[in-house]
C-alpha positions as CSV (number, residue, x, y, z in Angstrom):
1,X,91.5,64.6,178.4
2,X,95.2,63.9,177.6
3,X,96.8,65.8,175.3
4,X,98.0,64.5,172.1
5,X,101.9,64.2,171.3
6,X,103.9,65.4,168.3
7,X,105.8,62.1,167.7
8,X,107.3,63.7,164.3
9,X,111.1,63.7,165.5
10,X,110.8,60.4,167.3
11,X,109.6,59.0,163.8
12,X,111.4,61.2,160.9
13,X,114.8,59.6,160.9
14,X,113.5,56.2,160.9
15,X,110.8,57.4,157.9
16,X,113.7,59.0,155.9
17,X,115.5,55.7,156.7
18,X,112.4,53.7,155.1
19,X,112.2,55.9,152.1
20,X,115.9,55.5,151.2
21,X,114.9,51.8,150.9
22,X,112.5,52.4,148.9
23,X,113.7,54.3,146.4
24,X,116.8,52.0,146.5
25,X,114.9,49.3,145.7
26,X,112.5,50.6,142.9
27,X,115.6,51.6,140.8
28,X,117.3,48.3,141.4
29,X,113.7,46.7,139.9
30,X,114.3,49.3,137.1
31,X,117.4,47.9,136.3
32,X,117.2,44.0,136.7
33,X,114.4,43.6,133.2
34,X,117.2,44.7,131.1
35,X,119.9,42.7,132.9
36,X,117.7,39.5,132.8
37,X,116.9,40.3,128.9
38,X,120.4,40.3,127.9
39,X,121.1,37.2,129.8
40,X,118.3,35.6,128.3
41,X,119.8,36.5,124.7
42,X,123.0,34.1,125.7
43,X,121.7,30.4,125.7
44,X,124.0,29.0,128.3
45,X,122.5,31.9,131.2
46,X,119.3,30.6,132.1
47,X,120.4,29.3,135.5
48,X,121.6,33.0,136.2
49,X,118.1,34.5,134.3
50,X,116.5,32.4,137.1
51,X,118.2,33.4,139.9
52,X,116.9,36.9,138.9
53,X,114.1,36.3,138.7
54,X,114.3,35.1,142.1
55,X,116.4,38.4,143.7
56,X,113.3,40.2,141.6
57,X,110.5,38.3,144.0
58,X,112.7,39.1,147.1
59,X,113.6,42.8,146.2
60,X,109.6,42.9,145.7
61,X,109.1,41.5,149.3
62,X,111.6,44.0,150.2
63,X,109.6,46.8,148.8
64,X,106.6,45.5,150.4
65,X,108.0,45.6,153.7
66,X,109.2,49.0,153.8
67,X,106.4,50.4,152.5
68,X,104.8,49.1,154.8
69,X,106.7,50.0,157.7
70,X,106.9,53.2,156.3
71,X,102.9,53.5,156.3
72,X,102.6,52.6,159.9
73,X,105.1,55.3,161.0
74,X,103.0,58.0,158.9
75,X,99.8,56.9,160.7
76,X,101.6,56.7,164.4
77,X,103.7,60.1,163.7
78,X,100.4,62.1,163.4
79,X,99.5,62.2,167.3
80,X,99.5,60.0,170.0
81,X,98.5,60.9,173.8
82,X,101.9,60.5,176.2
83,X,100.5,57.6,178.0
84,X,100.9,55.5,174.5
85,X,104.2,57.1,174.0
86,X,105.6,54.2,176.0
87,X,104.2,51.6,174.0
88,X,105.0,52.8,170.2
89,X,107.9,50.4,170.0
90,X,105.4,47.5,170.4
91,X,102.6,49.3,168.7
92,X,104.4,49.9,166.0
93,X,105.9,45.6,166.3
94,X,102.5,44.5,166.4
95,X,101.0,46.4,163.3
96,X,104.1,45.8,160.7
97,X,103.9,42.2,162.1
98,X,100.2,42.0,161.6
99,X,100.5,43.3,157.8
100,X,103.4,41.1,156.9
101,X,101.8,38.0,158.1
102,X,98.5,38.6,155.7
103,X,101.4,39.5,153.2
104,X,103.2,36.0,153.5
105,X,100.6,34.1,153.6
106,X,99.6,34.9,149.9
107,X,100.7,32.8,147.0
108,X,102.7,33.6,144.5
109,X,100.3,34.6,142.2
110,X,98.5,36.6,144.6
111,X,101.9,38.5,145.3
112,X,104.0,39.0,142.4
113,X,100.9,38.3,139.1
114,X,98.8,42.1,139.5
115,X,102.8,44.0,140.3
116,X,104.0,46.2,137.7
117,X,108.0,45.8,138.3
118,X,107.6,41.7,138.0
119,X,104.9,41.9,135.0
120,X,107.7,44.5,133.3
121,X,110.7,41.7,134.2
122,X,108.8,38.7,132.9
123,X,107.5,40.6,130.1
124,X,111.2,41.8,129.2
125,X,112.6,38.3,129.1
126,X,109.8,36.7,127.3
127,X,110.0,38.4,124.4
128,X,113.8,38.2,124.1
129,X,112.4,34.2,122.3
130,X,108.8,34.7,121.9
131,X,106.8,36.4,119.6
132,X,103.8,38.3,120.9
133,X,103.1,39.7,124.2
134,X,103.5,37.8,127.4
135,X,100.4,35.8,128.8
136,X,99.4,36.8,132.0
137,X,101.2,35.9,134.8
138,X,98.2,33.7,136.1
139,X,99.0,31.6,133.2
140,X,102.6,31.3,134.0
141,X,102.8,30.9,137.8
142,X,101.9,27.7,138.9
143,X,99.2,27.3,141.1
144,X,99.1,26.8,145.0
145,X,96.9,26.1,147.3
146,X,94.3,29.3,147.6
147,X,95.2,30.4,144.4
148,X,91.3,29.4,143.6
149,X,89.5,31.0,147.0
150,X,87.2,33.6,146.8
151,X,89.6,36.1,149.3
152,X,92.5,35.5,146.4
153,X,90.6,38.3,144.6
154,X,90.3,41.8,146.7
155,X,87.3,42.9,147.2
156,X,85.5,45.2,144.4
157,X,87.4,43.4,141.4
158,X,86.2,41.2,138.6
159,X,88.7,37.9,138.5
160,X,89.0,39.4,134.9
161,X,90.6,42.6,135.6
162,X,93.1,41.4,138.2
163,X,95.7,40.6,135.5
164,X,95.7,42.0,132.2
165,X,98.8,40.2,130.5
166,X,102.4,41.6,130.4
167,X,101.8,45.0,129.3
168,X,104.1,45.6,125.9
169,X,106.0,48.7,125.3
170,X,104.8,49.8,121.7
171,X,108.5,49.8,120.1
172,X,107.1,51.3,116.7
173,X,107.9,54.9,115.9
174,X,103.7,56.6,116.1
175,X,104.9,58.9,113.2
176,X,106.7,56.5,111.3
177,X,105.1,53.2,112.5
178,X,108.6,51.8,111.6
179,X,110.8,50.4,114.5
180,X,111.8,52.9,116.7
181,X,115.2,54.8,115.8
182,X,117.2,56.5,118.5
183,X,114.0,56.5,120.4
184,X,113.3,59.3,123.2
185,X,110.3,59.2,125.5
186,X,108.3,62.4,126.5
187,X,107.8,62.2,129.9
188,X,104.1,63.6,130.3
189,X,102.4,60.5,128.7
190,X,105.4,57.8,128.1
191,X,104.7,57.9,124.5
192,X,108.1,56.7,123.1
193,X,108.8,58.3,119.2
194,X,112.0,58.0,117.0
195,X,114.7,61.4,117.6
196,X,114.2,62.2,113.9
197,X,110.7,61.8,113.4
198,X,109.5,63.5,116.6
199,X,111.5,66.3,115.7
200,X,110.7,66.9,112.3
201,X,107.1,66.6,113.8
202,X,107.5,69.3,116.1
203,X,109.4,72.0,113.9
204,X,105.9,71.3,111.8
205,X,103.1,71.6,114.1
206,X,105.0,73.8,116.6
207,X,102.4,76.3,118.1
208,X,103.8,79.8,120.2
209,X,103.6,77.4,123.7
210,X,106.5,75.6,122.0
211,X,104.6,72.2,122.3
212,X,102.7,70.2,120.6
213,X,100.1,67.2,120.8
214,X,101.3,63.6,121.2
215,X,101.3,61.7,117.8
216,X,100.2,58.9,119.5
217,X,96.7,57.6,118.8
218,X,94.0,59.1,121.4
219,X,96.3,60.8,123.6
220,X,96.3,64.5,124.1
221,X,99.6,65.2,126.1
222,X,101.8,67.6,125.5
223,X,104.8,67.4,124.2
224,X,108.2,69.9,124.1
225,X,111.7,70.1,123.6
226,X,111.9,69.7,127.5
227,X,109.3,67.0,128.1
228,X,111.9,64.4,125.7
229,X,114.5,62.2,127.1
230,X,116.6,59.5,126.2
231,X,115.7,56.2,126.6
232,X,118.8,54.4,125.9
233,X,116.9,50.9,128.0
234,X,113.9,51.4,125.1
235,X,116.5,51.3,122.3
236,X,118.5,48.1,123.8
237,X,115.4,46.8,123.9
238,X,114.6,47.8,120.5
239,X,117.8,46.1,119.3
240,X,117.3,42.6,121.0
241,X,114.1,42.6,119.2
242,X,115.7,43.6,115.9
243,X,117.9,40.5,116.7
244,X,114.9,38.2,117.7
245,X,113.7,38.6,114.1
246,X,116.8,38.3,112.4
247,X,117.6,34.6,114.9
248,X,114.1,33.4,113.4
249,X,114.9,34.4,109.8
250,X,117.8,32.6,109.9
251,X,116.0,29.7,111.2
252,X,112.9,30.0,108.6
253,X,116.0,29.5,106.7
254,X,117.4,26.7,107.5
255,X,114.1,25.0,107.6
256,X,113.9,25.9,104.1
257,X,116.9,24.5,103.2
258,X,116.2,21.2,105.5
259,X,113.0,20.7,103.4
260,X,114.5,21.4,100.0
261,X,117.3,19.1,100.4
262,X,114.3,16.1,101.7
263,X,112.5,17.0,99.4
């Protein structure tokens, strides 16, 4: 029986090289909802809030890609036997070219509607002129052909639960339930809580530990000193919103006025 082969160091620089990429492109996805939101604020950038939203589908093809090359090289590193050595170029060909066809041949919707990073971009710029939280993406991607077969929805998933709507940051302090001031985020649960408030809270309820429970409603995280950070892409968002309302009071406003002076 032939012995299997370590085919770690044939694969490691090209795995390293794969998980550059990916972290690469996860904080470019990070960044591109708050770019897109403050475009969307300025009335003559939607052609550019468009072409993000574009780079955000590729970058998410991107992603897809590596990941999945990266995948392939896990499984193949583990052990091979010498005679397949040989063929681990094409091995390797074949099985990223076998996943990225399945991959392209999906619609839209079936790429982009169930992934976090394009839910939080199209979430971000819809509510830079819309009140209330995003529709699902379902509802906003048109549909193609396929969209409606039976294999669009994987296997051991209610049509239902495939997409939930654009998930909405709570941007209300838990403590205060006013708008979030100076907001910081404790990184156990993602609970976001106003500077002031949280700290007030925690020089309160303080145990020995140092911590105490998240204020938030049902959750039991803890929450420290060191567990806080800034979220200064929370309070821009915060602001735009605090500008939202103030751009529809104005034109409550001028409605008003419109139907006074008819009137």
């Amino acid at each position: 029986m032939e012995a299997a082969v370590d085919l770690a160091p044939h694969v490691r620089p090209m795995m390293a090289q794969h998980r550059s990429t990916i972290a690469m492109l996860r904080t470019q996805l990070e960044i591109l909802p708050d770019v897109a939101a403050e475009l969307e604020e300025q009335t003559t950038e939607s052609e550019r809030v468009s072409r993000l939203d574009q780079v955000a589908r590729d970058m998410i093809d991107m992603l897809m890609e590596a990941e999945t090359r990266l995948q392939i090289l896990e499984e193949l590193g583990t052990s091979m036997s010498s005679s397949q050595t040989t063929s681990l170029a094409d091995t390797y060909g074949e099985r990223v070219q076998a996943k990225m066809d399945g991959y392209q041949a999906q619609t839209a919707r079936q790429r982009y509607a169930r992934h976090p990073a394009y839910i939080e971009f199209r979430s971000r710029v819809w509510e830079v002129s819309h009140q209330g939280a995003m529709p699902p993406l379902v509802d906003l991607l048109p549909r193609e052909p396929g969209d409606d077969d039976v294999a669009a929805t994987p296997a051991g998933e209610d049509e239902e639960d495939i997409v939930v709507g654009g998930a909405v940051l709570q941007l209300r302090c838990p403590l205060t339930a006013h708008l979030l001031q100076d907001p910081v985020v404790n990184t156990t649960c993602q609970h976001a809580y106003s500077r002031e408030a949280i700290s007030l809270y925690m020089s309160e309820n303080r145990t020995r530990s140092g911590s105490v429970q998240c204020p938030a409603t049902g959750c039991t995280a803890s929450v420290t000193r060191s567990t806080l950070q800034d979220a200064p892409a929370l309070k821009r968002r915060v602001e735009r919103y605090e500008r939202h309302q103030l751009r529809l009071e104005e034109q409550r406003r001028t409605q008003l006025g419109t139907t006074t002076l008819l009137d």
